[in-house]
N, CA, C and O atoms as a GROMACS GRO file, in nm:
protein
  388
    1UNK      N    1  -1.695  -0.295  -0.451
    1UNK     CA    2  -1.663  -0.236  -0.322
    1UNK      C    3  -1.630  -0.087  -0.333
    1UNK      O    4  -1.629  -0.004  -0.243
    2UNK      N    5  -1.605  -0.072  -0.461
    2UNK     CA    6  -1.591   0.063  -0.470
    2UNK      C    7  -1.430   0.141  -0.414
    2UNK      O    8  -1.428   0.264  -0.404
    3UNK      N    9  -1.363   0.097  -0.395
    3UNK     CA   10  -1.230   0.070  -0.348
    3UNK      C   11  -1.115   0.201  -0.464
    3UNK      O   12  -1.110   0.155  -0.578
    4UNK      N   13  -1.051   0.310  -0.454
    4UNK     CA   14  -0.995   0.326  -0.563
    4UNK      C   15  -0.911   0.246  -0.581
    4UNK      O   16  -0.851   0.196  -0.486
    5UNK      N   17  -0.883   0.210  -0.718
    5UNK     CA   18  -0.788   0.148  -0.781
    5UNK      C   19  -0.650   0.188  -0.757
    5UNK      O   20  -0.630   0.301  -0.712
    6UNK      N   21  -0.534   0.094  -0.783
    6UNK     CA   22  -0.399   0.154  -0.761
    6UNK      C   23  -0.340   0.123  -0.888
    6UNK      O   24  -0.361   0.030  -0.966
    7UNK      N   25  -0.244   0.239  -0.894
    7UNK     CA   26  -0.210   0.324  -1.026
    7UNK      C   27  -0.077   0.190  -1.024
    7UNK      O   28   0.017   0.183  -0.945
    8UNK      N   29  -0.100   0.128  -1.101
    8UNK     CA   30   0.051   0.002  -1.114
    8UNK      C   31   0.182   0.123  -1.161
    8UNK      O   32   0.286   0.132  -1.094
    9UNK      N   33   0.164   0.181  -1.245
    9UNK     CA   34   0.251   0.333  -1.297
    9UNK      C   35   0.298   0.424  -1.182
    9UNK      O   36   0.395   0.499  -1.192
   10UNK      N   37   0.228   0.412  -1.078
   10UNK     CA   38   0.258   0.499  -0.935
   10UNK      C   39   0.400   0.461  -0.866
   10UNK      O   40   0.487   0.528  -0.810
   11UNK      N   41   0.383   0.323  -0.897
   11UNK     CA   42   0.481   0.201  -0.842
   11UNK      C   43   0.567   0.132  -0.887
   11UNK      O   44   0.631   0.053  -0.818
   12UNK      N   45   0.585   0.149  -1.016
   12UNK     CA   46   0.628   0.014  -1.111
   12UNK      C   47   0.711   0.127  -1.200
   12UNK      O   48   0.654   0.160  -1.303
   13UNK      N   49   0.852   0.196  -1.169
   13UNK     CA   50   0.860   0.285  -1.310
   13UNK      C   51   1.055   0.201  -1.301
   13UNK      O   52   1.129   0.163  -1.211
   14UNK      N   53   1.060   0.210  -1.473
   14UNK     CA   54   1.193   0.144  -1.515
   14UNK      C   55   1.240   0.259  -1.613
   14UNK      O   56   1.200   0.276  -1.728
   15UNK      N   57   1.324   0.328  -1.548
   15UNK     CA   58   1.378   0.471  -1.660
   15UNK      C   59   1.549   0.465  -1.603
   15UNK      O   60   1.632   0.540  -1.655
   16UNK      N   61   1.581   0.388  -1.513
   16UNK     CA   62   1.713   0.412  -1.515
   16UNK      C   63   1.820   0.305  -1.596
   16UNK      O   64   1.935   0.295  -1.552
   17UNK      N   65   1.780   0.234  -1.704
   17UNK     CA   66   1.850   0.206  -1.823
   17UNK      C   67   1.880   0.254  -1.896
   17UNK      O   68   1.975   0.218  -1.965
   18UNK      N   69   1.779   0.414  -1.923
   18UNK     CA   70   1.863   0.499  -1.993
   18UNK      C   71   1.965   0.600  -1.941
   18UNK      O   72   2.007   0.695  -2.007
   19UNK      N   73   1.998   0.571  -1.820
   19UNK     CA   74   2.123   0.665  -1.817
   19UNK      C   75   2.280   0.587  -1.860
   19UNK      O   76   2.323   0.472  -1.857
   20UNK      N   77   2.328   0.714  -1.898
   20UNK     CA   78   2.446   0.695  -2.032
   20UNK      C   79   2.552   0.616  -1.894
   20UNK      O   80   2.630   0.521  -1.901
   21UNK      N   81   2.523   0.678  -1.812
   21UNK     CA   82   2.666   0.627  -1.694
   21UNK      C   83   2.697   0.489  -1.692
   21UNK      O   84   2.810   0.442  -1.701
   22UNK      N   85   2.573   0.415  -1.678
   22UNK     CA   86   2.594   0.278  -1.644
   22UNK      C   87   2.624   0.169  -1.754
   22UNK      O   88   2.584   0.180  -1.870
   23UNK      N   89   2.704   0.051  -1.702
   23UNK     CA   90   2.690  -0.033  -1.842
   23UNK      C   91   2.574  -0.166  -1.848
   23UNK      O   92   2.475  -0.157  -1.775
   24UNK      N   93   2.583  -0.237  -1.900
   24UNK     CA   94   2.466  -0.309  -1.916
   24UNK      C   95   2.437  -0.379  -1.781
   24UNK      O   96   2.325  -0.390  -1.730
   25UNK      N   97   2.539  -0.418  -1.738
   25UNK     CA   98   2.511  -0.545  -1.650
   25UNK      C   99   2.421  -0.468  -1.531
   25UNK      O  100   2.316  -0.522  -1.495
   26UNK      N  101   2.467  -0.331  -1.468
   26UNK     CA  102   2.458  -0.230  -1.410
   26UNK      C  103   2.282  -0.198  -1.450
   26UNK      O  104   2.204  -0.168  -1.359
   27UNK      N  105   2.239  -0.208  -1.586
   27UNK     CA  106   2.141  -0.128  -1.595
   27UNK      C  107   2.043  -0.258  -1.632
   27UNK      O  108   1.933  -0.236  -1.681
   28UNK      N  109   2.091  -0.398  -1.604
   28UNK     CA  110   2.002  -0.479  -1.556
   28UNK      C  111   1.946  -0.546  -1.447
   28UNK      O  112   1.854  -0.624  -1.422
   29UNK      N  113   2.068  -0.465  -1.375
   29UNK     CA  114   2.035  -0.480  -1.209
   29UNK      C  115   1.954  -0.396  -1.192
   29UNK      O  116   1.839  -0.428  -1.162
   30UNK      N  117   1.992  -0.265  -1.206
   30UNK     CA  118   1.882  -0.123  -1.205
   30UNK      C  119   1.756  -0.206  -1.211
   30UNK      O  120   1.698  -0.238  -1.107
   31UNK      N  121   1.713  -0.242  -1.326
   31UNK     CA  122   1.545  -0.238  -1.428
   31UNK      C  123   1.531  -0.370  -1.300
   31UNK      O  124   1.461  -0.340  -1.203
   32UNK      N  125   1.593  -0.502  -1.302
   32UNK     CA  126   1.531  -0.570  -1.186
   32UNK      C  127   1.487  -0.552  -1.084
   32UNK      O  128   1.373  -0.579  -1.047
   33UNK      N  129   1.611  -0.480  -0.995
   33UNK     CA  130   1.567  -0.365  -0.868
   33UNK      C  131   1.478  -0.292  -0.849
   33UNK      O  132   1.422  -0.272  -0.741
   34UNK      N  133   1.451  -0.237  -0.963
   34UNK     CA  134   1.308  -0.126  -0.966
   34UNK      C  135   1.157  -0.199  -1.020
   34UNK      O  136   1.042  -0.155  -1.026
   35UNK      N  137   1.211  -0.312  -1.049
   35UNK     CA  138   1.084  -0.362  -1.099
   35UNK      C  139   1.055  -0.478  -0.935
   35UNK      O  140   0.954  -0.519  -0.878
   36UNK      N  141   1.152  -0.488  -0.919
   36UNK     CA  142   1.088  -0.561  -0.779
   36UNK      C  143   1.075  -0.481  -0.674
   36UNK      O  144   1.032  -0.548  -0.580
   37UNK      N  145   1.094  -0.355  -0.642
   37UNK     CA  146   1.080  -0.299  -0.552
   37UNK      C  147   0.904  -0.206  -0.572
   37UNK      O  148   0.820  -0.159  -0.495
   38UNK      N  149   0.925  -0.224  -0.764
   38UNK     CA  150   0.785  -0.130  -0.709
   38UNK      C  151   0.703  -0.241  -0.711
   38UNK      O  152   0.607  -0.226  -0.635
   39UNK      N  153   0.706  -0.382  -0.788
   39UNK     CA  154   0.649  -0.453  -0.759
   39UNK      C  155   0.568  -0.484  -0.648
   39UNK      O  156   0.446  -0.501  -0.655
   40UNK      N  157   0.662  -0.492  -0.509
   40UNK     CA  158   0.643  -0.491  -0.388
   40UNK      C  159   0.539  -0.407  -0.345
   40UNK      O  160   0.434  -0.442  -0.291
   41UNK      N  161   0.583  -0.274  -0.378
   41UNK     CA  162   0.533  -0.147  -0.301
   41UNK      C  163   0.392  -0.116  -0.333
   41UNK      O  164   0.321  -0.032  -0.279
   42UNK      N  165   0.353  -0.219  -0.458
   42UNK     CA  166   0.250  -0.193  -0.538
   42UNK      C  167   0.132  -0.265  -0.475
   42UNK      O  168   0.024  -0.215  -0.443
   43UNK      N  169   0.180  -0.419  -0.460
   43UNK     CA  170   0.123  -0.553  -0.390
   43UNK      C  171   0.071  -0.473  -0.244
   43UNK      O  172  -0.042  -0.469  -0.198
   44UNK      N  173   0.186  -0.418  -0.197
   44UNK     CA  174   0.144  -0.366  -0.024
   44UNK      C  175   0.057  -0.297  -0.039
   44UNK      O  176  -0.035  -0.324   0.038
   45UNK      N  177   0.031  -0.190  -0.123
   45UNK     CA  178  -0.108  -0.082  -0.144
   45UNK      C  179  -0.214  -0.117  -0.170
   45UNK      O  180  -0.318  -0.054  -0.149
   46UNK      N  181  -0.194  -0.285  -0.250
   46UNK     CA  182  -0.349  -0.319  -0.252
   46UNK      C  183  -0.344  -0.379  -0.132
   46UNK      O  184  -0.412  -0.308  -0.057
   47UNK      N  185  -0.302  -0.467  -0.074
   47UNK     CA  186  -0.285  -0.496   0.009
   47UNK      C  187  -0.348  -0.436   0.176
   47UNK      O  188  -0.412  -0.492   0.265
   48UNK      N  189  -0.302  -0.324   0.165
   48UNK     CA  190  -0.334  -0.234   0.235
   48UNK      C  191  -0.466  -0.151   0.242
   48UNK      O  192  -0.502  -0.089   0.342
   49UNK      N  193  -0.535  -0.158   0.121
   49UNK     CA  194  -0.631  -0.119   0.128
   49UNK      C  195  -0.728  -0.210   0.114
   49UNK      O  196  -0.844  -0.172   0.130
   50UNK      N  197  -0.706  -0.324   0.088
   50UNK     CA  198  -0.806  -0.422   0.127
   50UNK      C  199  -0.810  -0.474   0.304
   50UNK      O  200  -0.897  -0.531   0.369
   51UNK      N  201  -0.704  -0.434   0.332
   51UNK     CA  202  -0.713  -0.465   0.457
   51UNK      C  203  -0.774  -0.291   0.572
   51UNK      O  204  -0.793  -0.285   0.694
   52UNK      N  205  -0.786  -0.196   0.481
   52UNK     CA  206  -0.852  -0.123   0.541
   52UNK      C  207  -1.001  -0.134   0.529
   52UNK      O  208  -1.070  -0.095   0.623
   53UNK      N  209  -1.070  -0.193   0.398
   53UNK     CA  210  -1.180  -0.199   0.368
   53UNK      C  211  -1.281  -0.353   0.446
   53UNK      O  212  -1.401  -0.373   0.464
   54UNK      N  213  -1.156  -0.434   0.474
   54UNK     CA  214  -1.242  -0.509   0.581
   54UNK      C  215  -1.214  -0.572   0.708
   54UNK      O  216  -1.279  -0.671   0.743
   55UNK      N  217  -1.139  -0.532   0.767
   55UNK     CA  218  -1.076  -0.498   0.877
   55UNK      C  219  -0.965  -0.412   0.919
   55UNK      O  220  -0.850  -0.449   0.893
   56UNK      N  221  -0.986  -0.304   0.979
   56UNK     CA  222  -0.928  -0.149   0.982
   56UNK      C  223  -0.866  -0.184   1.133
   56UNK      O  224  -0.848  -0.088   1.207
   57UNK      N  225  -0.838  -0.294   1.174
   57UNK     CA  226  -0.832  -0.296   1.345
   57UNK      C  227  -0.645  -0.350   1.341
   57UNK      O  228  -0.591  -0.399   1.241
   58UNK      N  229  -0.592  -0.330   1.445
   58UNK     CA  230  -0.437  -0.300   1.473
   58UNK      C  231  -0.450  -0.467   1.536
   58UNK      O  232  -0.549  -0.537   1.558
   59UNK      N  233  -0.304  -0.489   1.551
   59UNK     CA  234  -0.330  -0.623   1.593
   59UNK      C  235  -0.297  -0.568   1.775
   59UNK      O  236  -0.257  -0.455   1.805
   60UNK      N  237  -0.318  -0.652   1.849
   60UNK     CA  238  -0.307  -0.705   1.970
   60UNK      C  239  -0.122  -0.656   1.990
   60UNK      O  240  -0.091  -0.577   2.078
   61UNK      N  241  -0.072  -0.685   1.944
   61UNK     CA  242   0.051  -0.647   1.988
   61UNK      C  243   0.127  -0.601   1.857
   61UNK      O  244   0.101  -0.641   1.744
   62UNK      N  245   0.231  -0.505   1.895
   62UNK     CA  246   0.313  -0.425   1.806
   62UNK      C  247   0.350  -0.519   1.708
   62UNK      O  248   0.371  -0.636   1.739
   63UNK      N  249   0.361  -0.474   1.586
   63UNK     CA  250   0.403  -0.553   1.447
   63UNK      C  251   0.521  -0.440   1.386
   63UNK      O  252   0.515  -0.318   1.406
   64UNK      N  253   0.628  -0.509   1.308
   64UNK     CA  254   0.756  -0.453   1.253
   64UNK      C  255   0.683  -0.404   1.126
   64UNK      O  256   0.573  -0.452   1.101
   65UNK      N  257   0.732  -0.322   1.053
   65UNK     CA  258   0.680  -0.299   0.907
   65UNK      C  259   0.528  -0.246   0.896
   65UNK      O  260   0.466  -0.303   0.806
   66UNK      N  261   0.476  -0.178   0.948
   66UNK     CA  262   0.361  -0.205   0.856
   66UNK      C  263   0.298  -0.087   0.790
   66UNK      O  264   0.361   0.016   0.813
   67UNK      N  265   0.200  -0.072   0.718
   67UNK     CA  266   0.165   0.012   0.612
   67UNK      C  267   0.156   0.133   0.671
   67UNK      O  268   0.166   0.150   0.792
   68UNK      N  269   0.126   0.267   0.542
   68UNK     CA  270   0.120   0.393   0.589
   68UNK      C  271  -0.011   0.421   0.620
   68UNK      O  272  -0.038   0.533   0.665
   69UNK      N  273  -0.133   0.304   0.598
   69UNK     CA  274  -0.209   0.314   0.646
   69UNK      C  275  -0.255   0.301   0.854
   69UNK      O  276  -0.316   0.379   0.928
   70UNK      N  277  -0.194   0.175   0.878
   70UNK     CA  278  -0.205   0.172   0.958
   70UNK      C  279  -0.198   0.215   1.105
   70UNK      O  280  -0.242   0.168   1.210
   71UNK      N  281  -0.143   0.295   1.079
   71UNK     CA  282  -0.114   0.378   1.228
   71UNK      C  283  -0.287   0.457   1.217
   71UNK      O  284  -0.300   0.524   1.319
   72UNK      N  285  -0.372   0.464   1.159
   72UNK     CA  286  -0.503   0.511   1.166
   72UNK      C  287  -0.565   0.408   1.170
   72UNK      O  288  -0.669   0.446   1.117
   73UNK      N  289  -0.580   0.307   1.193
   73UNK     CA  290  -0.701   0.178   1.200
   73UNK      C  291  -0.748   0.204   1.367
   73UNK      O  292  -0.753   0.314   1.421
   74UNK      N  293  -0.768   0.126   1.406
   74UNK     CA  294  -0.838   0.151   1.550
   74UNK      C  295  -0.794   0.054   1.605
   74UNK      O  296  -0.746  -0.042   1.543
   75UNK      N  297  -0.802   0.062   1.740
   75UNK     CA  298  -0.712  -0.021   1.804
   75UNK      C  299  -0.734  -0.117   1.862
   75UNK      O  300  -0.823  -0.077   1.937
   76UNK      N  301  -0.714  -0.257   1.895
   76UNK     CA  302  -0.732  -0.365   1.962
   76UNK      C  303  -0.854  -0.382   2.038
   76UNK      O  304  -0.829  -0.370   2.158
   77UNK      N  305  -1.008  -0.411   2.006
   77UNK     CA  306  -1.025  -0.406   2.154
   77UNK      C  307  -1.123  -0.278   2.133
   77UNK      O  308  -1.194  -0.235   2.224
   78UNK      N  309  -1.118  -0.218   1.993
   78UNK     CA  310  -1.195  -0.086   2.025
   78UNK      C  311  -1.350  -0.098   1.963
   78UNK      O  312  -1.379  -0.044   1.856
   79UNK      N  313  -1.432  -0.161   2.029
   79UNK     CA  314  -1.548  -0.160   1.990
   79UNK      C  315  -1.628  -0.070   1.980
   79UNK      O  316  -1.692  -0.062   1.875
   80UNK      N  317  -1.646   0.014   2.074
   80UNK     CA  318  -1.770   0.173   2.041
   80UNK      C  319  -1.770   0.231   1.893
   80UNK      O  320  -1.680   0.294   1.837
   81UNK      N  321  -1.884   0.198   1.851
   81UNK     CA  322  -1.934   0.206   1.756
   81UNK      C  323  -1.830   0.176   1.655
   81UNK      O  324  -1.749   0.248   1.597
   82UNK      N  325  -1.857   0.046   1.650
   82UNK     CA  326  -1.731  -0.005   1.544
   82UNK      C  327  -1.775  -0.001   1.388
   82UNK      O  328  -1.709   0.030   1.288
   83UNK      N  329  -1.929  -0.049   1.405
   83UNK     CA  330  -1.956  -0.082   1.231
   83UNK      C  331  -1.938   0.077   1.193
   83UNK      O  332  -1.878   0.103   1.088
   84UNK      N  333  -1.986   0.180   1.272
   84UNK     CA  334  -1.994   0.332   1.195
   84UNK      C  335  -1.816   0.410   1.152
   84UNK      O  336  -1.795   0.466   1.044
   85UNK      N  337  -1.755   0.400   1.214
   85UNK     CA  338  -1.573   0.418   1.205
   85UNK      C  339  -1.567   0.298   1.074
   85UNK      O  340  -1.519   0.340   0.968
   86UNK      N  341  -1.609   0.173   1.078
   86UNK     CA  342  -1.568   0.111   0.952
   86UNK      C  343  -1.654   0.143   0.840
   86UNK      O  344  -1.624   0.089   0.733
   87UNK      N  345  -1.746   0.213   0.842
   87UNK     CA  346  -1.831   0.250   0.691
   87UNK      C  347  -1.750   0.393   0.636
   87UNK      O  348  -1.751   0.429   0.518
   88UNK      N  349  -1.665   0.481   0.776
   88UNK     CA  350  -1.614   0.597   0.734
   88UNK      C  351  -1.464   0.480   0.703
   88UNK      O  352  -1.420   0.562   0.623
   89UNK      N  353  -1.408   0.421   0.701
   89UNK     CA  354  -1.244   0.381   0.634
   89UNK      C  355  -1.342   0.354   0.501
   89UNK      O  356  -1.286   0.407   0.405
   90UNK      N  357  -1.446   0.301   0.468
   90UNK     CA  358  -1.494   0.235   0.331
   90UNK      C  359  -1.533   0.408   0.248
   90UNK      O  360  -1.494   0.435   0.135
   91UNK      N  361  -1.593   0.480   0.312
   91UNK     CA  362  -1.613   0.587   0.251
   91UNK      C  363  -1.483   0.643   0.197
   91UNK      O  364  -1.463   0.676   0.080
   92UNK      N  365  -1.385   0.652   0.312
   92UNK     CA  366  -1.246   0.756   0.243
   92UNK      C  367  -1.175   0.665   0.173
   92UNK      O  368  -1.086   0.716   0.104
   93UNK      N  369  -1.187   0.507   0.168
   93UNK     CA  370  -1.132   0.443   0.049
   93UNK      C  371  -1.212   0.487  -0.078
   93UNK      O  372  -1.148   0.533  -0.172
   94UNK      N  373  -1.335   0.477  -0.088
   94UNK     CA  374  -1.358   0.512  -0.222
   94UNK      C  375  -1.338   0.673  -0.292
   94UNK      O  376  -1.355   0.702  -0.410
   95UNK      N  377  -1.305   0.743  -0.207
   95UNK     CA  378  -1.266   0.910  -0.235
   95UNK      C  379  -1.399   0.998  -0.187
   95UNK      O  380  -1.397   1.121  -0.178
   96UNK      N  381  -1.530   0.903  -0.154
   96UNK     CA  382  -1.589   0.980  -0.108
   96UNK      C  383  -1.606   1.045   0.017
   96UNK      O  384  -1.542   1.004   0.114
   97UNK      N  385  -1.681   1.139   0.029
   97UNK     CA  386  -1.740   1.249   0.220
   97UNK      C  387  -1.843   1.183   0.241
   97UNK      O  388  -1.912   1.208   0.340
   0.00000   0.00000   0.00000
């Protein structure tokens, strides 16, 4: 699909065990915390871009949370020239013009 890849390293970083401040218990909460949060954040980006690459469309009614993609998908309902707007989300997913 041609899709760029997501950097797991973008998302996933565990460096606050080495600070001297904290004690262990502290800097195993840290490394959990950060490993589930980028975990998360990581899952949503693919996530997110698979859901731009095959359906780019907003739902029908307002949703809580959702990606930094989405406020650019198209909207409910918006058919005029739909397949050509979805070959350009597949183009700027892969990095190409």
């Amino acid at each position: 699909y041609r899709v760029a890849k997501v950097r797991r390293a973008d998302y996933i970083v565990l460096d606050r065990q080495h600070l001297e401040y904290l004690n262990f218990i502290e800097k195993f909460h840290c490394t959990y915390c950060a490993y589930a949060s980028g975990l998360s954040g990581y899952v949503a980006e693919i996530v997110a871009r698979t859901e731009q690459y095959f359906c780019p469309i907003k739902h029908a009614r307002k949703i809580l949370g959702t990606h930094s993609r989405y406020a650019r998908f198209l909207d409910y309902g918006e058919a005029a020239d739909y397949e050509a707007k979805l070959e350009e989300f597949r183009v700027a997913l892969a990095g190409r013009k």
